[in-house]
matplotlib code that plots the C-alpha trace (Angstrom):
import matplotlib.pyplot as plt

x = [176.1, 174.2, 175.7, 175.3, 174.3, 174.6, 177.0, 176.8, 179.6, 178.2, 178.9, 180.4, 183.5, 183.7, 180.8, 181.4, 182.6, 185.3, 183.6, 182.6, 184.9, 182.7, 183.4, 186.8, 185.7, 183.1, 183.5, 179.6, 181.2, 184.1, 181.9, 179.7, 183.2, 184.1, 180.5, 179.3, 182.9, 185.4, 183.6, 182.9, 186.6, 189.1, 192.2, 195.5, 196.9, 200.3, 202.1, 201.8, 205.9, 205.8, 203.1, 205.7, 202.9, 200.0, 198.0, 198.4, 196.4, 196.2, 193.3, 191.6, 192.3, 193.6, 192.1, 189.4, 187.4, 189.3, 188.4, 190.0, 190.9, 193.1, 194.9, 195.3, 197.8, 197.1, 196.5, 194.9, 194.8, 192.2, 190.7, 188.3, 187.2, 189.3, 186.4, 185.0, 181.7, 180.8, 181.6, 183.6, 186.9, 189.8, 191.1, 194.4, 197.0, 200.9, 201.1, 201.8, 202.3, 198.7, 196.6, 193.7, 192.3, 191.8, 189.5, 191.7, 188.7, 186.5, 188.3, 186.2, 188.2, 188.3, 190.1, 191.7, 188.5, 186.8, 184.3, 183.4, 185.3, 185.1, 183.1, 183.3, 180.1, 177.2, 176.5, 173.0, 172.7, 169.6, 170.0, 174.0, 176.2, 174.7, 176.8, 176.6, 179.2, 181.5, 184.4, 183.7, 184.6, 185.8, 185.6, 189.5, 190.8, 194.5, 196.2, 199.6, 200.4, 198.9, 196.1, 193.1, 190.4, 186.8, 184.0, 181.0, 179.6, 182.7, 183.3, 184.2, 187.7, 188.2, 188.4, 191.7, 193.2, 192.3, 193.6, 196.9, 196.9, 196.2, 198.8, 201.6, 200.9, 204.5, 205.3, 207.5, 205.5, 207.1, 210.2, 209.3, 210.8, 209.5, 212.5, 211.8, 214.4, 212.6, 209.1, 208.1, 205.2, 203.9, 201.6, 200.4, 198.1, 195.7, 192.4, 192.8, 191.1, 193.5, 196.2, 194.7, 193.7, 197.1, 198.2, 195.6, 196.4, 199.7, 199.2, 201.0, 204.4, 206.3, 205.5, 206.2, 208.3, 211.3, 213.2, 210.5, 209.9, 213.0, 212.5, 209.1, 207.6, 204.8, 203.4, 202.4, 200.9, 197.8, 194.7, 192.7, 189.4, 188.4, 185.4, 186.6, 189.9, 192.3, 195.6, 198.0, 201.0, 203.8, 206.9, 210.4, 211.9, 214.6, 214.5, 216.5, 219.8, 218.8, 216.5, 212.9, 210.2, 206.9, 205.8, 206.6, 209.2, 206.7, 208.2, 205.6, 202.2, 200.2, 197.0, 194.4, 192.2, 188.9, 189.1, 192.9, 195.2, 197.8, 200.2, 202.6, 204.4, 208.0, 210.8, 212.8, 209.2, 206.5, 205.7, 202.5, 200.6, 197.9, 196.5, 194.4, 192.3, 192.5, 190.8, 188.9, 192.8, 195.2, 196.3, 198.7, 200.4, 202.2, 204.4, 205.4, 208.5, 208.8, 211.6, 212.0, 214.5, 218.3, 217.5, 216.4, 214.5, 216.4, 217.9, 220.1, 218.3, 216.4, 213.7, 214.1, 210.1, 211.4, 212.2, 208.8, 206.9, 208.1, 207.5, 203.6, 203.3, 204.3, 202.1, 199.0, 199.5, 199.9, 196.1, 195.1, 195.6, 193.9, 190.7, 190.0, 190.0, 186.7, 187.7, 187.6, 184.5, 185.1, 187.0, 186.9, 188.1, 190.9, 189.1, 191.9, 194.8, 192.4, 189.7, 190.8, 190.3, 186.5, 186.0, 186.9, 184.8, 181.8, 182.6, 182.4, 179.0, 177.9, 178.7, 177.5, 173.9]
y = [53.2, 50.3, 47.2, 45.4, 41.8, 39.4, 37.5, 33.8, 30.1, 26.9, 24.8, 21.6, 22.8, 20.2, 22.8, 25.7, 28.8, 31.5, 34.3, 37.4, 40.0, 42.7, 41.8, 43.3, 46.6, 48.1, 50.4, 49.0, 45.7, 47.3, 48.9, 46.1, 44.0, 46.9, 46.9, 43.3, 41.5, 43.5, 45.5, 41.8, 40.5, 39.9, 41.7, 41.5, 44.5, 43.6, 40.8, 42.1, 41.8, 45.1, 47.2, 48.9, 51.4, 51.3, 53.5, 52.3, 53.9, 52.4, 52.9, 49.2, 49.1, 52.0, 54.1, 51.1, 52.0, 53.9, 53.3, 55.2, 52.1, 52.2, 49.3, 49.8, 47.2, 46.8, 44.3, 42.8, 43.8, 45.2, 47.1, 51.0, 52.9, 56.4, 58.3, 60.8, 60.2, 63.8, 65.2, 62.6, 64.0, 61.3, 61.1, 59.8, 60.3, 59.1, 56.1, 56.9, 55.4, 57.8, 55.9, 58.4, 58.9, 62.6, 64.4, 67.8, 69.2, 69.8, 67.9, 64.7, 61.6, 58.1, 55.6, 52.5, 50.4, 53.3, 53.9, 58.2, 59.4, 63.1, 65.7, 69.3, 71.5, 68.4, 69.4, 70.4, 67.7, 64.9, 60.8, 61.4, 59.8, 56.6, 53.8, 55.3, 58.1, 55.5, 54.5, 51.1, 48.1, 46.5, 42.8, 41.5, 38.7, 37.1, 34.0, 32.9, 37.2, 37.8, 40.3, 40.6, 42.6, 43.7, 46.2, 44.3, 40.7, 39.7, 36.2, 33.2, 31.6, 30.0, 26.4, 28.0, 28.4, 25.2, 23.6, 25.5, 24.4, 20.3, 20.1, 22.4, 21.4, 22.0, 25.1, 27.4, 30.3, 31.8, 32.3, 34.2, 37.7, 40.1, 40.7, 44.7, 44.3, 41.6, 43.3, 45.4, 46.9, 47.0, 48.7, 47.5, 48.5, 45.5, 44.7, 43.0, 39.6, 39.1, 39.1, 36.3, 34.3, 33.9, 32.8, 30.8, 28.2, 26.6, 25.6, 28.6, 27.6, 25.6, 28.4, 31.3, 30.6, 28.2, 28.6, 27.4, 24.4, 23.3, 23.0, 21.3, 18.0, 20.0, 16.3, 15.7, 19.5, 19.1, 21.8, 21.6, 23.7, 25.0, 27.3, 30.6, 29.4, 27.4, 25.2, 24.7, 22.1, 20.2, 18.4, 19.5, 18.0, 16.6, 15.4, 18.6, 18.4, 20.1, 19.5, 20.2, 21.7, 20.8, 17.3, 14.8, 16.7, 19.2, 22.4, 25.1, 25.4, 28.3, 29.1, 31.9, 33.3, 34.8, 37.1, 38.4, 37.2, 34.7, 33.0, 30.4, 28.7, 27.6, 25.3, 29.0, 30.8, 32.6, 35.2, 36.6, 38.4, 41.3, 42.5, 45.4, 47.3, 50.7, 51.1, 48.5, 49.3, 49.9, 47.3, 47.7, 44.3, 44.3, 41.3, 40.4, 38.4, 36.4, 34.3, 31.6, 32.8, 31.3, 31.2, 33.6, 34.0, 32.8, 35.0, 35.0, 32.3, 31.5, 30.5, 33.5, 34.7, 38.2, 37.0, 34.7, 37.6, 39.8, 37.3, 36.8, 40.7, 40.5, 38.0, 39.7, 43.0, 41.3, 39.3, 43.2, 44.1, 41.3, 41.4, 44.4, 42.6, 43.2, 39.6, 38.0, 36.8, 34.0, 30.9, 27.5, 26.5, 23.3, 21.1, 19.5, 22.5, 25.6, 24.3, 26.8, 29.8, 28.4, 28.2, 31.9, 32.9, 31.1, 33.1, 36.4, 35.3, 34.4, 37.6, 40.0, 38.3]
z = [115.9, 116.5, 116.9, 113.4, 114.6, 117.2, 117.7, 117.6, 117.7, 116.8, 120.1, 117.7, 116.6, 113.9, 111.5, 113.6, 111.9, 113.1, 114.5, 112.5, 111.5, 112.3, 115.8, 115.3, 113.2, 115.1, 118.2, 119.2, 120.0, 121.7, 123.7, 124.9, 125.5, 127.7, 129.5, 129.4, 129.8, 131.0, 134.0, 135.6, 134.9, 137.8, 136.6, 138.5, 140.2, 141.7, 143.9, 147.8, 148.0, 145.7, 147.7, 150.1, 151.2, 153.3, 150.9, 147.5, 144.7, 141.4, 138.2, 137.4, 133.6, 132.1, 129.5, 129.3, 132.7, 134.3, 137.6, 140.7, 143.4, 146.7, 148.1, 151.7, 153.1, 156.7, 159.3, 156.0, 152.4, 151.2, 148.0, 148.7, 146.2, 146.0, 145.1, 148.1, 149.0, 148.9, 145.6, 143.9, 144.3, 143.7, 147.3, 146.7, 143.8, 145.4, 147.8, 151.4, 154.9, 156.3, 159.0, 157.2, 153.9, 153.5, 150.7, 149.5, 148.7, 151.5, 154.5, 154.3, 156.1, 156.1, 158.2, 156.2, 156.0, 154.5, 157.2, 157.7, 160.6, 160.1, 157.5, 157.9, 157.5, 157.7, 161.5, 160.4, 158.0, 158.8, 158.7, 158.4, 158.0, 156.6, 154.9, 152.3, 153.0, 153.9, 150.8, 148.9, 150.0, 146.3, 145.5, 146.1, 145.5, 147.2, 145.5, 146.5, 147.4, 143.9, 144.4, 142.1, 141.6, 139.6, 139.8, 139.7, 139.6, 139.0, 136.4, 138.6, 137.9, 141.6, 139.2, 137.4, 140.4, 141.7, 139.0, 139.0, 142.5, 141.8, 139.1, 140.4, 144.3, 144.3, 142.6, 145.0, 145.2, 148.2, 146.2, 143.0, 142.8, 140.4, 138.2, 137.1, 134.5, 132.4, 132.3, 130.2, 128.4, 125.1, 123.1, 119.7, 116.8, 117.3, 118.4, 122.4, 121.2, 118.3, 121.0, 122.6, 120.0, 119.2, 122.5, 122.5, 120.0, 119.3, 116.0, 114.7, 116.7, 114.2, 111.7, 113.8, 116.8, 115.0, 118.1, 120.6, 118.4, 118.0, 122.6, 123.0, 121.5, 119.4, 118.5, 122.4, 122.7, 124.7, 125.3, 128.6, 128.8, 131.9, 133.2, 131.8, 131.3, 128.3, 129.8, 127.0, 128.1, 126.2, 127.1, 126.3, 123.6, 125.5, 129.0, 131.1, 132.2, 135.8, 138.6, 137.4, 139.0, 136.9, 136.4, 133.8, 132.0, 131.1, 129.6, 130.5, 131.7, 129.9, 131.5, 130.1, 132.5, 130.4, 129.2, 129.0, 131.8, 131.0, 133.7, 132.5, 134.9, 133.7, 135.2, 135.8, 137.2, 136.2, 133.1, 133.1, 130.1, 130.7, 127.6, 128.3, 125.3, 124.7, 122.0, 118.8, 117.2, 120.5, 123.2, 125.9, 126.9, 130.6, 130.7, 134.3, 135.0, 138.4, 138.6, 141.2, 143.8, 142.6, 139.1, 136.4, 133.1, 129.9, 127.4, 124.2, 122.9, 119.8, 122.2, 125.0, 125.6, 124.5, 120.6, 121.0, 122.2, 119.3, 116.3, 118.1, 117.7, 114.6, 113.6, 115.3, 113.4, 110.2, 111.1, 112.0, 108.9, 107.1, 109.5, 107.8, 103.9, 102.3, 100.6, 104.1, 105.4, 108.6, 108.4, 110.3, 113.2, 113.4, 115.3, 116.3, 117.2, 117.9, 120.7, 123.1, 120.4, 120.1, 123.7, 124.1, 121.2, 123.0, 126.2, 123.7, 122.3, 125.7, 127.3, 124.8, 124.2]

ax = plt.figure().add_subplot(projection="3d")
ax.plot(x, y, z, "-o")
ax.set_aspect("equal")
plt.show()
């Protein structure tokens, strides 16, 4: 199926219209998301404190690309494809401590920066090996031990981080711990963007989240755009009875990293969101908790991130369902509470023209 028209966002948000339903229905704009965006996204893999191995395999966006990688943790890390050269056999399928990368298949082996060190039965081949036969070297990215990767051309978001870095010069990175027992993942009946519309807005909080509202001054929430990304900031309510580590009594920082990474930094540490598409209707959503070393991740509360998170996937299924209204055509955009939801709509149109 073709895809049934382009899609365009008026650049003034003040006439602009929500973008087009269709985007949401058809598996032709699914697909050019997956090909267009999503193969030149960076896309976190893990915090180097939890790679214990030297050979680390891992797929880059499952059941989306698919793509067979290998995080070798050596002298340095870095990223090879675990494809062999030869015959495309996936090299590696457990994590191990190996000083060699060895095909199962015909004997082929690698050292750990890919390079061709042996392959059995090409004596009489000509003009081999080349570099060619050598693994991959894949684009890898390292910030404060969180590790990143893409495929190709990968989207530029060195700005985010820079800016993460400017306004949180602070923030004690060393110390955050992953905390297994307050991650989880999700998956829900919902197209991927809907998912991040929502986060990307907070005009639905004193609606939705009663709890979070009742913690932050919603009439000082403020929205940042950045190249690829969205900053979303607000003060507590309250000043805080303990020693704070953000600026200016600010209760959380919530960046979005184009097009579906989110890493908000709280006085307690660090909760990051991965929504990754399955399908136009299926999204899996990894939510990562890192506490700062001493203190932990709140709970019990009417504002605890796992009650917040379940009332926004509530919310999301509910707009799933309505996408699909043959009564509902587009609406506007607030100019003044949903800038961030037009910015990533722009990036959509922008990527798939």
């Amino acid at each position: 199926m073709k895809t049934p028209s382009k899609i365009s966002v008026e650049k003034d948000i003040t006439i602009a219209n929500l973008i087009t339903p269709d985007f949401y229905k058809y598996d032709s704009y699914f697909e050019e998301s997956k090909h267009k965006i999503f193969l030149k996204s960076w896309q976190f893999v893990s915090h180097q404190n939890q790679i214990n191995n030297i050979i680390y395999p891992f797929t880059f966006l499952e059941n989306l690309i698919d793509e067979p990688y290998i995080i070798i943790k050596d002298k340095e890390i870095k990223i090879l494809s675990n494809i062999c050269t030869h015959r495309a056999n996936i090299l590696c399928h457990k994590k191990n401590d190996l000083n060699t990368i060895q095909c199962n298949y015909h004997g082929r082996t690698f050292d750990l920066n890919g390079k061709l060190k042996q392959a059995p039965g090409f004596k009489k081949v000509k003009n081999f090996p080349n570099k060619t036969d050598d693994l991959k070297n894949i684009p890898i990215k390292s910030w404060n031990n969180f590790i990143f990767t893409s495929v190709s051309n990968p989207i530029n978001i060195d700005g985010i981080f820079n800016d993460i870095s400017n306004r949180i010069s602070n923030y004690p990175f060393s110390k955050l711990i992953f905390d297994k027992n307050k991650s989880s993942t999700f998956t829900i009946d919902a197209h991927w963007a809907l998912y991040c519309e929502n986060y990307l807005e907070g005009f639905h909080v004193p609606f939705i989240h009663k709890g979070l509202n009742a913690d932050i001054d919603y009439n000082n929430y403020k929205i940042e755009i950045l190249d690829h990304g969205v900053l979303q900031y607000t003060d507590n309510k309250s000043p805080l009875k303990y020693s704070q580590i953000l600026n200016d009594n600010i209760y959380a920082y919530y960046y979005w990293i184009f097009p579906n990474m989110m890493f908000n930094f709280y006085n307690w540490g660090l909760s990051i969101n991965i929504v990754e598409p399955i399908n136009k209707d299926k999204t899996r959503i990894k939510f990562l908790s890192f506490p700062i070393k001493g203190l932990s991740q709140p709970s019990g509360t009417d504002s605890d991130l796992d009650l917040v998170e379940k009332e926004d996937q509530e919310v999301v299924l509910s707009v799933q369902n309505g996408i699909k209204s043959h009564h509902y055509n587009k609406g506007r955009y607030s100019a003044t509470h949903e800038v961030g939801l037009h910015y990533f709509h722009q990036l959509i149109a922008r990527y798939l023209d």
